[in-house]
N, C-alpha and C positions, 0 to 999 in steps of 0.2 A: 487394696485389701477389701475395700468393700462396695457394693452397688447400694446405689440410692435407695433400694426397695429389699435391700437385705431384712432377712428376720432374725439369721441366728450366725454369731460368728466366735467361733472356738480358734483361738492362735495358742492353746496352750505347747509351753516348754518350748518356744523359739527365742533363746538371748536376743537373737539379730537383731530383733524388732526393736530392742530397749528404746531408752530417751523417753520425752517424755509422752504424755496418751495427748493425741493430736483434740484439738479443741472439735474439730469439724464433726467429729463423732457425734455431738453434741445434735446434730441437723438428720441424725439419721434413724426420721421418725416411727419408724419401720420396725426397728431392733428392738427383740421381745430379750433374746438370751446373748448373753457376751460375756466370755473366759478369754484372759489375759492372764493364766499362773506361768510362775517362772518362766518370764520375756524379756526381763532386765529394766521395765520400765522403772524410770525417776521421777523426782520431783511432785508436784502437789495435783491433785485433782482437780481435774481443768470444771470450774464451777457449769460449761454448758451440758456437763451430762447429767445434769438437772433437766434439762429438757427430754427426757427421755420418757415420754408418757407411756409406752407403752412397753416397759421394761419389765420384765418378769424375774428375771433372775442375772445375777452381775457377779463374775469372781475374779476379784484382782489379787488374792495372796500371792505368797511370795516374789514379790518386787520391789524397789524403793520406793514407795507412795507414800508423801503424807497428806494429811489432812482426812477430811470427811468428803462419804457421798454423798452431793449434795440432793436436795429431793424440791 
């Protein structure tokens, strides 16, 4: 789903994808913009998308997520 040097990635309204948000994201120091709505994802927010220094803008609504973005 994604290249190392990605900047912007929109999966919105794909269920398939659900489960939970893979940690590795977390390494993809690249990513300015990232939409995940309605994908089916679960579970808690994987703490390394904290690492995302250069994130501008992040939509995870409607999915099962809990917790916090971390920062």
């Amino acid at each position: 789903m994604f290249h190392s040097s990605s900047v912007e990635c929109w999966v919105d309204q794909n269920p398939g994808l659900g489960g939970q948000i893979p940690a590795y994201i977390g390494n993809l120091q690249t990513l300015q913009s990232w939409s995940i709505t309605r994908c089916g994802f679960t579970g808690t927010i994987p703490p390394e998308l904290g690492n995302l220094r250069n994130m501008v803008r992040m939509w995870l609504y409607d999915n099962m997520l809990m917790g916090t973005v971390p920062i």
